[in-house]
C-alpha positions as CSV (number, residue, x, y, z in Angstrom):
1,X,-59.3,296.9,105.7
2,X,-59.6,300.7,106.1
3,X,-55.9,301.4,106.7
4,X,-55.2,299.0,103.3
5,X,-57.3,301.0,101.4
6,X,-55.4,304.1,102.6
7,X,-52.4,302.6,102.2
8,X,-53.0,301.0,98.2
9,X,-55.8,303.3,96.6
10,X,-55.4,306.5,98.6
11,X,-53.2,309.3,96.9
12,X,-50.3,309.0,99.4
13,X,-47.9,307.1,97.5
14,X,-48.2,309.3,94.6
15,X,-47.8,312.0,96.6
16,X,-44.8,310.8,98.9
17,X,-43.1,309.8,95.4
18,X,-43.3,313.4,94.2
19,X,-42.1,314.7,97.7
20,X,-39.0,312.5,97.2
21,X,-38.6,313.2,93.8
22,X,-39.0,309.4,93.1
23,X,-40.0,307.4,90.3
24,X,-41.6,304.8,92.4
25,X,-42.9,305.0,96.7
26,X,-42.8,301.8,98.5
27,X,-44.8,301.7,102.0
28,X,-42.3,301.4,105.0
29,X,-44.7,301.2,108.5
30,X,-47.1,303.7,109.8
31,X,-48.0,305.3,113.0
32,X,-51.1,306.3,115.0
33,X,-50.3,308.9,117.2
34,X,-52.8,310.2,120.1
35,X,-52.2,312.3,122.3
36,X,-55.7,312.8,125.0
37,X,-57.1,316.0,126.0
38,X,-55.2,317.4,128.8
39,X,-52.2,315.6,127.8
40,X,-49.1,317.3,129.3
41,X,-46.0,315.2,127.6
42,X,-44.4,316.6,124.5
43,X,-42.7,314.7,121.9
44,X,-39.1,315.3,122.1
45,X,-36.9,316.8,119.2
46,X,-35.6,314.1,117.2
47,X,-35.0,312.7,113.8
48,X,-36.9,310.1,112.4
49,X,-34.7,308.0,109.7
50,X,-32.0,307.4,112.9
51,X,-34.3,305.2,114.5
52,X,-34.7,303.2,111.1
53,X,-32.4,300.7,109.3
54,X,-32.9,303.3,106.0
55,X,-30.0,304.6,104.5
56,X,-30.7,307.0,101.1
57,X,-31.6,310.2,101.1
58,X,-35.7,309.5,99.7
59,X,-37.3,308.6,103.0
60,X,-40.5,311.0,104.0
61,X,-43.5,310.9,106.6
62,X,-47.2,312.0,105.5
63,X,-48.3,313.3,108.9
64,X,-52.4,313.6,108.8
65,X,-54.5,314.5,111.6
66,X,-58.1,313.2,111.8
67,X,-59.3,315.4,114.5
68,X,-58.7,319.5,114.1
69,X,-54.6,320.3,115.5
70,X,-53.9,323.7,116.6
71,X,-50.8,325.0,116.0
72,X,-49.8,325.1,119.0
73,X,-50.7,321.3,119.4
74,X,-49.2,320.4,115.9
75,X,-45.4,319.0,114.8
76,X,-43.3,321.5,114.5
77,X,-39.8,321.1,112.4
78,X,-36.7,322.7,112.5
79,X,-36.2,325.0,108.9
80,X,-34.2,323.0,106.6
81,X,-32.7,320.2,109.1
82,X,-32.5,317.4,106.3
83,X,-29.9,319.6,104.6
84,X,-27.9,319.6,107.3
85,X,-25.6,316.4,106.7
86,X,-25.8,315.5,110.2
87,X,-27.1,311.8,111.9
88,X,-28.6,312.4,115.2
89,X,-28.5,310.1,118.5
90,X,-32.4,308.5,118.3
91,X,-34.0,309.2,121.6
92,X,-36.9,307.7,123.9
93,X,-39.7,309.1,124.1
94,X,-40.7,308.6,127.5
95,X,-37.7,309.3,128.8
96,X,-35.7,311.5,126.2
97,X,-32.5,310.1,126.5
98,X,-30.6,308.6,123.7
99,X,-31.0,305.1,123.0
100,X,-27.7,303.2,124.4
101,X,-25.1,302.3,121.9
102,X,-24.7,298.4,121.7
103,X,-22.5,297.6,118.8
104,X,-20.4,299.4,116.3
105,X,-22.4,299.2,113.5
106,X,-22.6,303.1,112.8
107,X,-21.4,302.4,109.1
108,X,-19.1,305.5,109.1
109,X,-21.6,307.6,110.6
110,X,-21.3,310.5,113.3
111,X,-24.1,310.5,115.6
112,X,-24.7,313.7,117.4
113,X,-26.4,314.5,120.3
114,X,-30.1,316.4,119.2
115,X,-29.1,320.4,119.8
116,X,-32.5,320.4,122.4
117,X,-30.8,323.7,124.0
118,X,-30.3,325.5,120.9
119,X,-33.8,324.3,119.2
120,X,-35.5,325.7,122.4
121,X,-33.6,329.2,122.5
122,X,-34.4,330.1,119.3
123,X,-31.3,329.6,117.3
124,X,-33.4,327.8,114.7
125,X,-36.4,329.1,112.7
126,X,-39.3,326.6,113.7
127,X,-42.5,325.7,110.9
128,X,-45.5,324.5,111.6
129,X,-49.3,324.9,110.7
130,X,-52.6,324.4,112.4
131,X,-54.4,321.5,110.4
132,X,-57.7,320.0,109.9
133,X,-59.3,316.0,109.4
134,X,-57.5,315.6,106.3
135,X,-54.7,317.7,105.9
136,X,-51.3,316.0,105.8
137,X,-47.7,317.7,106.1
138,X,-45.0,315.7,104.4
139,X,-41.5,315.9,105.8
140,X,-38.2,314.4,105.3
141,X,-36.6,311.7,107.3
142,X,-33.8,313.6,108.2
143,X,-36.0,316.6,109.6
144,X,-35.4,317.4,113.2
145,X,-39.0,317.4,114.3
146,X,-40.7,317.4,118.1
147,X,-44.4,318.2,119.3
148,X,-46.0,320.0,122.2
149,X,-48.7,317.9,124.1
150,X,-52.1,318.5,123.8
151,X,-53.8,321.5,125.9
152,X,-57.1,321.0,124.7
153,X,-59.8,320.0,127.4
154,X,-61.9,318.3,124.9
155,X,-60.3,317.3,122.0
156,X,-58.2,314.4,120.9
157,X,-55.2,315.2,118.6
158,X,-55.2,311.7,116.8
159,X,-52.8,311.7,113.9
160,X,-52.0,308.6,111.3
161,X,-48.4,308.6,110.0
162,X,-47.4,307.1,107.5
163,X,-43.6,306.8,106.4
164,X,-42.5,306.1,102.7
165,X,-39.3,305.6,100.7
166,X,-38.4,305.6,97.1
167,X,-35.4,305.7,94.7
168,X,-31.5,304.4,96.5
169,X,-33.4,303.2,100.2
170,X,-31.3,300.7,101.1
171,X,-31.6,298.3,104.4
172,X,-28.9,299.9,107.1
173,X,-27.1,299.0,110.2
174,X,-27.5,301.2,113.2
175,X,-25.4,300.8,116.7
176,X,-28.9,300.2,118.5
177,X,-32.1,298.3,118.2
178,X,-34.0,299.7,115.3
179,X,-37.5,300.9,115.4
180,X,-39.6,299.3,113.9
181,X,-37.0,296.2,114.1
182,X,-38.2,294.8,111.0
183,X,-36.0,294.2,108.2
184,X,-39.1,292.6,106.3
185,X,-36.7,289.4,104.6
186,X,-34.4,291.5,103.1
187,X,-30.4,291.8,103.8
188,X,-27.7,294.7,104.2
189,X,-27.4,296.9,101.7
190,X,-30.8,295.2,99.8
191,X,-32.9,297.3,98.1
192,X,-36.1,298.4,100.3
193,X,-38.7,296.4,98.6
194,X,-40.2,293.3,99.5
195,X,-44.0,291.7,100.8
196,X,-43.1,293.6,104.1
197,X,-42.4,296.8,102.0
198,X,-44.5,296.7,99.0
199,X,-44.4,299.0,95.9
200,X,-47.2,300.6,95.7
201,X,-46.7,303.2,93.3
202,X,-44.7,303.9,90.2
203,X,-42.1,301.1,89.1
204,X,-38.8,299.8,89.9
């Protein structure tokens, strides 16, 4: 009930709207990340909107901690990585390799492998912020993101992410198995709005 109430009567879809300069944000899935005190495993470099069956260019994450993030604990983003025209392989988490290729469904697309050796040397300019209960960063589907673990000896880095799209989203084939694999009754090429996907802000 909590998590609805974000979801419908919070200010996040009015906000993920004006992030994608939309006339209307519909709800996609959300995320609860954790990561323990102690917690050694970063999350690797990767690009969110490759895992997802999305096509269009208005696709964004609202990223909100509810415990204080250090910066050196927090999601960092490579400078201006959505404006790079480029797909990227999706990758596992636990493993970091990219997910296997089991059809041809790529739609036209190039899928590159993530540039890991180039992000780590320095080749790239890097953002992030320290952030407290509360504060949310909003970032683009295409943005090559990745996060250290979590050093802290006491404190939990638990973080609710929520992901949004607006104006042109369209349902998408992808040479893998999609994450989240829910299509929520809708077709190829369909619109993304449906029950699964609700509007929740603006109109169509």
């Amino acid at each position: 009930k909590q998590f609805e109430d974000f979801a419908f009567n919070s200010p996040a879809a009015k906000i993920a709207a004006g992030m994608m300069k939309s006339k209307y944000a519909v709800f996609y899935h959300e995320h609860v990340l954790n990561k323990e005190p102690g917690t050694e495993k970063e999350t690797p470099w990767h690009q969110d909107q490759a895992y997802y069956p999305v096509d269009g260019f208005k696709v964004v994450s609202i990223w909100m901690p509810v415990d204080p993030v250090s910066k050196e604990s927090a999601v960092k983003f490579v400078k201006g990585s959505h404006k790079w025209g480029k797909w990227f392989h999706p990758r596992k988490f636990a493993s970091e390799s990219n997910y296997p290729v089991e059809n041809d469904n790529a739609d036209g697309k190039t899928f590159y492998n993530v540039p890991v050796d180039d992000i780590e040397s320095g080749k790239f300019e890097l953002l992030s912020w320290a952030c407290q209960p509360g504060d949310c960063v909003v970032f683009h589907g295409m943005t090559m993101h990745g996060a250290k673990g979590n050093r802290s000896t006491s404190l939990e880095r638990r973080v609710l992410s929520t992901r949004w799209v607006g104006e042109g989203t369209t349902i998408a084939k992808r040479p893998w198995t999609v994450s989240p694999p829910i299509l929520g009754g809708l077709g190829y090429g369909d619109k993304m709005v449906s029950d699964t996907f609700p509007l929740v802000w603006g109109s169509l």
